[in-house]
C-alpha positions in Angstrom: 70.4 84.7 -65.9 69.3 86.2 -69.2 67.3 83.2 -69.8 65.4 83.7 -66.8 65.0 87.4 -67.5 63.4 86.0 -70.9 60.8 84.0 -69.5 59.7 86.4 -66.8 59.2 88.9 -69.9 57.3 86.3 -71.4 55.2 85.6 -68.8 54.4 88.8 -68.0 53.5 89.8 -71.8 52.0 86.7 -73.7 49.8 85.7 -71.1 46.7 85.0 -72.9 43.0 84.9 -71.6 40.5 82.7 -71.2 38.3 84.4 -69.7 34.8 84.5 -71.8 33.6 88.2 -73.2 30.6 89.7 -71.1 27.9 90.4 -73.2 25.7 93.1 -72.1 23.1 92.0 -69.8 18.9 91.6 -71.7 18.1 92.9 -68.1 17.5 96.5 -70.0 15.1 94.9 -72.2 12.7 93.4 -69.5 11.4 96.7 -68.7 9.8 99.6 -70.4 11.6 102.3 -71.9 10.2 105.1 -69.8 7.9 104.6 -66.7 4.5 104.8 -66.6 3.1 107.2 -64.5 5.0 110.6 -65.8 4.8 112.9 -62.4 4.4 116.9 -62.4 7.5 119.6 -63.2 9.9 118.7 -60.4 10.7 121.2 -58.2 14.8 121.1 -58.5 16.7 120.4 -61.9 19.4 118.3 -60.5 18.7 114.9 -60.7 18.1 112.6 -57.4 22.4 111.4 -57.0 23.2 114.7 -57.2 21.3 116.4 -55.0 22.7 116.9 -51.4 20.5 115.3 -48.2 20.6 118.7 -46.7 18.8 120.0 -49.6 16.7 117.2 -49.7 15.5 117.2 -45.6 15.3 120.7 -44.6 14.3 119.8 -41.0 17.5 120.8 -38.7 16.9 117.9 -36.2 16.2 115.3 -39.1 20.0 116.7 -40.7 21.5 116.2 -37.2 20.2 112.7 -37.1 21.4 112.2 -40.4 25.0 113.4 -39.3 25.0 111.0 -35.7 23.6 108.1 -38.0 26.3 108.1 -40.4 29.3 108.4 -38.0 27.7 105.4 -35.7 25.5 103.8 -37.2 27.1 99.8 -37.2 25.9 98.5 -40.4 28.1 101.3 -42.3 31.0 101.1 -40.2 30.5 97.0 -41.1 30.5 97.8 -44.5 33.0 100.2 -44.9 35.5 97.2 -42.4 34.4 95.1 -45.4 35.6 97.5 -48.2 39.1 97.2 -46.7 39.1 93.8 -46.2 38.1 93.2 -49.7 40.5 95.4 -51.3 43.7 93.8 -49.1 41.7 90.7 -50.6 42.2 92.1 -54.3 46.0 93.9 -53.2 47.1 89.7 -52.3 45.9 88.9 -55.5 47.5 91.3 -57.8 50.6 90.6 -55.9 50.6 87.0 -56.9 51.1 88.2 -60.7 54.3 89.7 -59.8 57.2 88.0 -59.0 58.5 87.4 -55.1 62.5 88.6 -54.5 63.6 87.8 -51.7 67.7 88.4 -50.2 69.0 85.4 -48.4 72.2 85.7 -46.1 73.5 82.6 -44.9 76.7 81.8 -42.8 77.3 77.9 -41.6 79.9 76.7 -39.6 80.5 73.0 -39.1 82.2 70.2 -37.5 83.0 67.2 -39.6 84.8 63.7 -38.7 87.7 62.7 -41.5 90.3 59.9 -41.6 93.3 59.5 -43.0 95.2 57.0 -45.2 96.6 55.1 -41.8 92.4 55.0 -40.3 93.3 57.6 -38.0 90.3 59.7 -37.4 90.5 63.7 -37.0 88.0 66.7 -36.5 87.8 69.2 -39.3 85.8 72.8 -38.8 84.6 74.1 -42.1 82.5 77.4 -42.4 80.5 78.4 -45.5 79.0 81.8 -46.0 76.6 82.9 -49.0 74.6 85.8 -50.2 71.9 85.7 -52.8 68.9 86.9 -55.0 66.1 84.6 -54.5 63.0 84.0 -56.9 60.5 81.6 -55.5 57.9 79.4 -57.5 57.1 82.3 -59.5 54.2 81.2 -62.3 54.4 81.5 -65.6 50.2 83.2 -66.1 50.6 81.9 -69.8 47.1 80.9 -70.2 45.9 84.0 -68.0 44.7 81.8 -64.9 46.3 84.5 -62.0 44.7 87.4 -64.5 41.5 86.1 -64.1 41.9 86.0 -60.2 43.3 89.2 -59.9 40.4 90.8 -62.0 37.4 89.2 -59.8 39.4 90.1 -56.7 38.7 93.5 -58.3 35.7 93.0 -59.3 34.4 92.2 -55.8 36.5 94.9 -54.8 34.7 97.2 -56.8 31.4 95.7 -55.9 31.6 95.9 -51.8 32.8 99.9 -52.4 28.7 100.2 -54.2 27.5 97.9 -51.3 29.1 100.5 -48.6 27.0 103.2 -50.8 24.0 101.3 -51.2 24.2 100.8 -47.5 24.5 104.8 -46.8 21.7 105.6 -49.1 19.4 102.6 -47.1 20.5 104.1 -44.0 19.7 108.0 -45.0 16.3 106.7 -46.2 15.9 104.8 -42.9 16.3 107.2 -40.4 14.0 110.0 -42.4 11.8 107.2 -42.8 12.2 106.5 -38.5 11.9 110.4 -37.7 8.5 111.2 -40.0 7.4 108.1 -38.1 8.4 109.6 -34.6 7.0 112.8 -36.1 3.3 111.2 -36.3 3.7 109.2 -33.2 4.1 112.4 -31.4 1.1 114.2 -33.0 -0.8 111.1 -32.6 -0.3 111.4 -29.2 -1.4 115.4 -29.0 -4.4 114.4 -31.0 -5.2 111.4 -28.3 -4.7 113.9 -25.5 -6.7 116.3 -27.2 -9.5 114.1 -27.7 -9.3 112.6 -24.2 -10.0 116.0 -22.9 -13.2 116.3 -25.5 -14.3 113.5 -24.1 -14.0 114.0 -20.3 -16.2 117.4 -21.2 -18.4 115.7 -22.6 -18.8 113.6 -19.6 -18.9 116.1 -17.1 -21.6 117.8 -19.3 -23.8 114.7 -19.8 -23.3 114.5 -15.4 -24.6 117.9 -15.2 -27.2 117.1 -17.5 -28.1 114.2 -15.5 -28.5 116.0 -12.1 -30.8 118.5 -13.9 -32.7 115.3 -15.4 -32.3 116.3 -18.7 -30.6 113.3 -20.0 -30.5 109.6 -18.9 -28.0 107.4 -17.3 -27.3 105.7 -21.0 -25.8 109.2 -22.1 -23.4 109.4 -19.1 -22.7 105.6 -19.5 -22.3 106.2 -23.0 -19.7 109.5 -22.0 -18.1 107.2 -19.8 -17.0 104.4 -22.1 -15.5 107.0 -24.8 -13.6 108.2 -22.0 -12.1 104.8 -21.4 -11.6 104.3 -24.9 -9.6 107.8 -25.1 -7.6 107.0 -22.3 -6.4 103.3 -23.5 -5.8 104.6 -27.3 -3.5 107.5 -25.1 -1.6 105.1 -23.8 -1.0 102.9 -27.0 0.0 106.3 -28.6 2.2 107.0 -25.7 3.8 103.4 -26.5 3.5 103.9 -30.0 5.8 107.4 -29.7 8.6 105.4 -27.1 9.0 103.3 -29.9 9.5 105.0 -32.6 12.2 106.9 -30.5 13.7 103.6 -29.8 14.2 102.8 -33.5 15.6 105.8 -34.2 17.9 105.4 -31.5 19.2 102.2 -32.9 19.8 103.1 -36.4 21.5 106.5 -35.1 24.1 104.1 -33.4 23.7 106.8 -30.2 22.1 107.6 -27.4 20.2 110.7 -28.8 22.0 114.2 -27.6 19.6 116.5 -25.5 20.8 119.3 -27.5 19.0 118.3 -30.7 17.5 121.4 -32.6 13.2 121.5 -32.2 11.5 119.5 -35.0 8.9 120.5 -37.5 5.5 119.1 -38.0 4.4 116.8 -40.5 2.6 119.6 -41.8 6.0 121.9 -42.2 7.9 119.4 -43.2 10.6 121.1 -45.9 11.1 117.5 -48.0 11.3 118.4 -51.6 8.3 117.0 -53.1 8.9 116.6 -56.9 12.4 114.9 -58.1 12.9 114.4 -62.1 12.7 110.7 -62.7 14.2 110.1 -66.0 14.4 107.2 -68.0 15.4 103.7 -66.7 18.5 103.1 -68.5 20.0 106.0 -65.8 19.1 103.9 -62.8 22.3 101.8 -64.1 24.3 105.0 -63.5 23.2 106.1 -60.2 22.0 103.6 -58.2 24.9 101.7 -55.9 23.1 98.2 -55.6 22.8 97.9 -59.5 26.8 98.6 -60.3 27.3 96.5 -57.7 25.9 94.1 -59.1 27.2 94.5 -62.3 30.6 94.3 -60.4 29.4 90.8 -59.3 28.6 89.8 -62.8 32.0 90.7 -63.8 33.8 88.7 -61.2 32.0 85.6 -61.7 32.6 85.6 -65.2 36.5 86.1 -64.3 36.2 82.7 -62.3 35.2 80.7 -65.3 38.5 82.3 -67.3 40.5 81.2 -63.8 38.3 77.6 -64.1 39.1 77.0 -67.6 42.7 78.0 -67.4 43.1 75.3 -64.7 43.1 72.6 -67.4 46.3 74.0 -69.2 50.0 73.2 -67.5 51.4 75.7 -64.8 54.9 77.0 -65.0 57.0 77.8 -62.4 60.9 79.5 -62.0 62.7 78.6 -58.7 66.1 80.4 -59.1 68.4 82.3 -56.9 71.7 84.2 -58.1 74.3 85.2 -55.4 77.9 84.4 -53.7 79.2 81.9 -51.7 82.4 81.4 -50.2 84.4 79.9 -47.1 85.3 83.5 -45.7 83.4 86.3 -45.4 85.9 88.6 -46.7 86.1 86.9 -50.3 81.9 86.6 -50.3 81.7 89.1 -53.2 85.0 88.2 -55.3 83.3 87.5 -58.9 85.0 84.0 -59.0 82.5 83.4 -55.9 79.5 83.8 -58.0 77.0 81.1 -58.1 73.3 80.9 -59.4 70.6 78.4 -59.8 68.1 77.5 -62.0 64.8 75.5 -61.5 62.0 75.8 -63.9 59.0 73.6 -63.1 56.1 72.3 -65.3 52.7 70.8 -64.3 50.2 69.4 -66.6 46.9 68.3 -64.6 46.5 64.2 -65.7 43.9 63.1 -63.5 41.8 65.0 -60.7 38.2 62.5 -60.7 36.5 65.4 -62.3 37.0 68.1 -59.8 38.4 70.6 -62.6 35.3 70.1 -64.5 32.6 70.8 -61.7 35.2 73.6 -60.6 34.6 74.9 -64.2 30.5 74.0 -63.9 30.5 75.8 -60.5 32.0 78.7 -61.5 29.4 78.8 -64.9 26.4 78.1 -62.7 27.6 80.9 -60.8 28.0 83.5 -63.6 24.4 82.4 -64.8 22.9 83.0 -60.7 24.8 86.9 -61.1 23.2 86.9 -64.5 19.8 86.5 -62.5 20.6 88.5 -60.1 21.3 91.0 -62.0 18.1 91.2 -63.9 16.4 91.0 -61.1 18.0 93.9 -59.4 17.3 96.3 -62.1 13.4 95.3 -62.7 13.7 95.8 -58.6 15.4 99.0 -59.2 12.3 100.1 -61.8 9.1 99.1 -59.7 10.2 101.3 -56.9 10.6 104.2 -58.8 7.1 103.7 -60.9 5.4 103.1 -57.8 6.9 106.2 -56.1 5.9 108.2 -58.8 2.8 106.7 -58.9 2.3 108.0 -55.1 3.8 111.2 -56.3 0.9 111.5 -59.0 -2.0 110.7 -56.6 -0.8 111.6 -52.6 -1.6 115.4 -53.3 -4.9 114.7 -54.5 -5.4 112.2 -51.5 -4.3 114.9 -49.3 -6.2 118.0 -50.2 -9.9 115.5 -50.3 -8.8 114.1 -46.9 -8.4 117.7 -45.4 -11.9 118.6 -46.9 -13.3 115.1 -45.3 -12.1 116.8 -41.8 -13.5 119.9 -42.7 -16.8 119.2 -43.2 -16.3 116.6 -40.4 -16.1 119.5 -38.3 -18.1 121.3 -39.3 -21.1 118.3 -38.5 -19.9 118.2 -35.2 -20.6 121.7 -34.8 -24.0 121.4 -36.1 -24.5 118.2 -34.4 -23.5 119.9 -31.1 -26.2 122.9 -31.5 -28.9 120.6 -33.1 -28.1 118.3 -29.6 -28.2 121.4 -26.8 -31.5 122.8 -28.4 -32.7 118.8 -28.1 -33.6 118.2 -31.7 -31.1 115.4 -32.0 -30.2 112.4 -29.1 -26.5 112.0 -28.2 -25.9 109.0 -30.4 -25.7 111.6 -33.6 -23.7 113.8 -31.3 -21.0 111.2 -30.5 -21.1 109.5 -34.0 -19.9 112.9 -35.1 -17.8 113.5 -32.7 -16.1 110.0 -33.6 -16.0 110.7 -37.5 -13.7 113.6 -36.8 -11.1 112.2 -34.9 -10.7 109.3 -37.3 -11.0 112.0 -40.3 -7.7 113.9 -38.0 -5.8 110.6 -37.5 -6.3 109.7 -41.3 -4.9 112.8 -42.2 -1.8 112.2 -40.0 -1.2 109.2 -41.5 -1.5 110.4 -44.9 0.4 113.6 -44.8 3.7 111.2 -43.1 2.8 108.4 -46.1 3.1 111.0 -48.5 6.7 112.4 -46.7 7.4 108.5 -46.7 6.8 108.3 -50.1 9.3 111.3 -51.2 12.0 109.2 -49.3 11.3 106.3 -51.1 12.0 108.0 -54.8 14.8 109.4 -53.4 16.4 106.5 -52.4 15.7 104.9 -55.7 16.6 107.3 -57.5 20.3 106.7 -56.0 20.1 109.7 -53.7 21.5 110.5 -50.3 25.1 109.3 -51.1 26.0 113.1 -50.4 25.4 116.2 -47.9 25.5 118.7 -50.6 24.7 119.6 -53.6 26.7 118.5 -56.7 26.6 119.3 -60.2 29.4 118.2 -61.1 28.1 114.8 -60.7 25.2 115.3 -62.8 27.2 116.6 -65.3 29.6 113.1 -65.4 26.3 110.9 -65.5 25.1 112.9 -68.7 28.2 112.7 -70.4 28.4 108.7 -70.1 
């Protein structure tokens, strides 16, 4: 018994690893130091992680949304299913490093056929009970092989807990993303209606005109097609709004509730505009998808210590230690004591190679997390410099586009006086009339790219993984 105490202790202690070091990835080196386009002061000091999704969206009805999306939306409920199921994955694995005890009662009562000296044959009942302590193939991890398991089960562990959060951040990002769309579908639509009724004046006017033969029957044909033309781009707005409502609908998880607070126009929209950027290096810190990988990294380079430690012999103890006896009221006399001992070695011979491409697999695979790796992080960089690229430039984009419909209207007004006093045919009239509304829509779509675009640097800047503000969190990231 104290021998097999030993070599547990030994087991448990010496175990050695083979698993090789990680070296820090050159992924940090493949992109610049700092990014390229620098943007203005940002409007709040805490970085884009720590900053809350209710400071960020101001909107009531988009914070609602945010709320019904994230208790029913399926893809997080999936991932956070596949959290638990990876950590019972990891909880097996660490339990294989530990040796199984297990208490076996046993009572047998049987009939045998003997014969004496003479060949005369009798029955004979004999009864056996036993208790015990017993230890089952436990291994011997001297060469770190059930380590190395344990820590990638870990590893992925660790990873799918980022994945959850990279999920919850892609999904805060899609739905503000889905209700800024909704917001301009709708607007759209008030514009189209607005316009629709322009037009129909205009046609009733050029009819009037017509009946006092001031104009021809090309003006009122001409009135009548921009009519049709309004009434078919009403409808593809009306489609256009449905939807938008639809997707929103599906990555809520919900029917929408009719008790939603009233949204905000593009215009009004309280996004915070300006979030500080820092350098690259922090996007390792706070963004979910690049520590996941990293997690990956680290569990594939735990199978090539498991792969490698696969060539060395296994050891196993099989032992129990207990009483046995023919009645059960002398089970636990110490004269009844009995134990067994079973140690068990196995040294791999011959396999046809399947160690070594188990070993080439698992090297391959480190190499493909290597990649993957890198790649994430040069991902993780190019949306951030292209956010704030669109941070740099959308204002001035903005503020030229509203003085495009400004002076847009301002030609249709002139257009419209220089047409009633008949120094200018309709064709000027409805070329200026046509300018505007495209100048309107543009602007729509500009303002909602711009909102877009705030969403998008604050998703990679590893935002939207809380509903409130924290500074607590910034403070951690600054002191790693």
């Amino acid at each position: 018994m104290r021998l097999l105490l030993t070599l547990l202790l030994l087991g448990c202690l010496t175990a050695c690893s083979l698993t090789p070091s990680l070296q820090p990835s050159p992924a940090s080196a493949s992109v610049p130091a700092s990014f390229p386009v620098v943007a203005e002061a940002p409007a709040v000091a805490l970085p884009a992680s720590a900053l809350g999704w209710r400071t960020m969206f101001g909107d009531p009805r988009l914070q609602r949304l945010i709320e019904l999306a994230l208790a029913n939306n399926h893809d997080l409920r999936l991932a956070t299913l596949n959290v638990q199921a990876v950590q019972a994955q990891a909880n097996i694995q660490r339990a294989a490093r530990l040796p199984a005890l297990g208490l076996e009662a046993t009572r047998t009562r049987e009939r045998g056929l003997n014969s004496d000296r003479d060949g005369r044959a009798s029955h004979e009942v004999s009864q056996q009970s036993g208790m015990n302590v017993a230890l089952s193939a436990f291994e011997l991890d001297l060469f770190g092989r059930l380590r190395a398991l344990s820590d990638a089960a870990l590893a992925r562990y660790l990873a799918s807990e980022q994945g959850r959060d990279a999920v919850q951040i892609t999904l805060i990002g899609a739905v503000a993303e889905a209700y800024f769309a909704q917001r301009l579908a709708d607007e759209q639509l008030k514009l189209a209606e607005c316009n629709l009724a322009d037009w129909q004046h205009s046609l009733e006017l050029a009819r009037l005109l017509k009946q006092a033969e001031q104009n021809s029957s090309l003006d009122v044909a001409q009135a009548e097609e921009q009519v049709a033309l309004a009434e078919a781009d009403l409808e593809a707005r009306r489609r256009a709004l449905a939807q938008a409502g639809n997707a929103l609908q599906l990555l809520v998880g919900r029917e929408l509730p009719g008790d939603l607070p009233s949204a905000l126009p593009l215009e009004r929209q309280p996004v915070v505009a300006r979030l500080p950027a820092g350098l690259p290096a922090d996007l390792l810190l706070t963004r979910p998808d690049l520590r996941q990988a990293e997690q990956m990294l680290v569990a594939a380079n735990a199978d090539i210590g498991a792969a490698r430690a696969a060539f060395f012999p296994q050891i196993s103890l099989t032992g129990s230690f207990g009483y046995a006896s023919s009645s059960l009221s002398g089970l636990f006399d110490p004269a009844r004591q009995v134990w067994r001992f079973a140690p068990q070695i196995s040294q791999p011979l011959f396999q046809g190679g399947r160690l070594r491409a188990e070993l080439r697999l698992a090297e391959l695979r480190k190499s493909e997390a290597v990649i993957q790796y890198e790649r994430a992080i040069q991902t993780a960089f190019y949306e951030v410099a292209d956010a704030l690229a669109g941070t740099a430039t959308y204002d001035r984009q903005i503020y030229a586009q509203l003085r495009a419909v400004m002076a847009a209207e301002r030609r249709l007004e002139l257009s419209d006086l220089r047409y009633r006093a008949g120094f200018d045919g309709r064709l000027e009239l409805l070329d200026a009339q046509r300018q505007l509304q495209a100048a309107r829509q543009a602007l729509l779509e500009l303002r909602r790219a711009e909102i877009a675009n705030r969403v998008v640097l604050y998703k990679a800047l590893g935002g939207g993984l809380h509903g409130h503000d924290g500074p607590e969190i910034a403070a951690t990231a600054v002191a790693r």
